[in-house]
C-alpha positions in Angstrom: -133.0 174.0 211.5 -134.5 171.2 209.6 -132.5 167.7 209.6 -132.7 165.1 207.4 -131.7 161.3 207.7 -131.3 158.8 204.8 -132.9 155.7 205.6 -131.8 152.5 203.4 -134.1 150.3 200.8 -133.2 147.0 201.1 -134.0 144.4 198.9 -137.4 143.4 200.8 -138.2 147.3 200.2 -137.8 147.1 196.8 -140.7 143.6 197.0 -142.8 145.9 199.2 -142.7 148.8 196.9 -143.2 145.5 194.0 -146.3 144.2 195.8 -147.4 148.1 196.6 -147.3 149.1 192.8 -149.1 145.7 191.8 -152.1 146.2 194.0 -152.4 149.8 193.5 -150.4 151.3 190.6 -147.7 154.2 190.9 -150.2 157.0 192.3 -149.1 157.5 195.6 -145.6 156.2 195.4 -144.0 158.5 193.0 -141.9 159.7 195.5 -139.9 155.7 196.2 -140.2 155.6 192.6 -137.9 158.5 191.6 -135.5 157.5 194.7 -135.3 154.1 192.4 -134.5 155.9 189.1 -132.2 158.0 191.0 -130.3 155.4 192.0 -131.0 153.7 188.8 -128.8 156.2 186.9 -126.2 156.3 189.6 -126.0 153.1 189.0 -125.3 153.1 185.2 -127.9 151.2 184.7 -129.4 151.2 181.0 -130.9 155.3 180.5 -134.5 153.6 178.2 -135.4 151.4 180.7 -134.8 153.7 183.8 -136.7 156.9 181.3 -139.7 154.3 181.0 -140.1 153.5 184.8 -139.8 157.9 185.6 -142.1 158.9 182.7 -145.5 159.0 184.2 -146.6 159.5 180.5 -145.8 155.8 180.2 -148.3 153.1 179.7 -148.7 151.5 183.3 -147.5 148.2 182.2 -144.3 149.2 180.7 -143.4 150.9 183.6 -144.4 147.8 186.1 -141.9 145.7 183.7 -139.3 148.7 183.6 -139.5 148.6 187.9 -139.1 145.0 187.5 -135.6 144.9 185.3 -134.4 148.0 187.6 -135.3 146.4 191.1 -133.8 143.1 189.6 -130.2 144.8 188.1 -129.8 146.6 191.3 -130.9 143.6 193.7 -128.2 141.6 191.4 -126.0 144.1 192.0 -126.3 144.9 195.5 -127.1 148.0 195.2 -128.7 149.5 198.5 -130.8 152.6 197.0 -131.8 155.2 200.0 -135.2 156.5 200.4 -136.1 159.7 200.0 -134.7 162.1 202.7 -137.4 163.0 205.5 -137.5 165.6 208.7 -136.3 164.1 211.7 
């Protein structure tokens, strides 16, 4: 039987993931990425901007600026996005 737990992605996650993306770009990190946009949409927040940070077709500076608006509006809004759901 395989578990799974839901961690939580607090505010300083969302800087980590920041500073992670900065120094290395999105390869690698996809995974915290589409947890974001996930909760992105949940959240209502505005569909372009959240399709720019998903679309790995995207040039790599408009999607650093589209995680930046997304990690701000859900920061602002005290939104607490969970990380992707890992065996326990």
């Amino acid at each position: 039987m395989l578990l799974r737990t839901i961690d939580v992605m607090s505010t300083s996650d969302l800087t980590d993931l920041a500073w992670d993306l900065a120094s290395d770009g999105f390869a690698g990190r996809e995974a915290a990425v589409r947890q974001v946009v996930r909760t992105a949409r949940a959240n209502g927040l505005p569909a372009t901007l959240v399709t720019v940070l998903e679309d790995a077709r995207q040039p790599e500076v408009a999607r650093f600026r589209a995680f930046g608006r997304v990690a701000v509006l859900l920061s602002s809004a005290g939104v607490r996005p969970s990380v992707f759901p890992h065996a326990a």
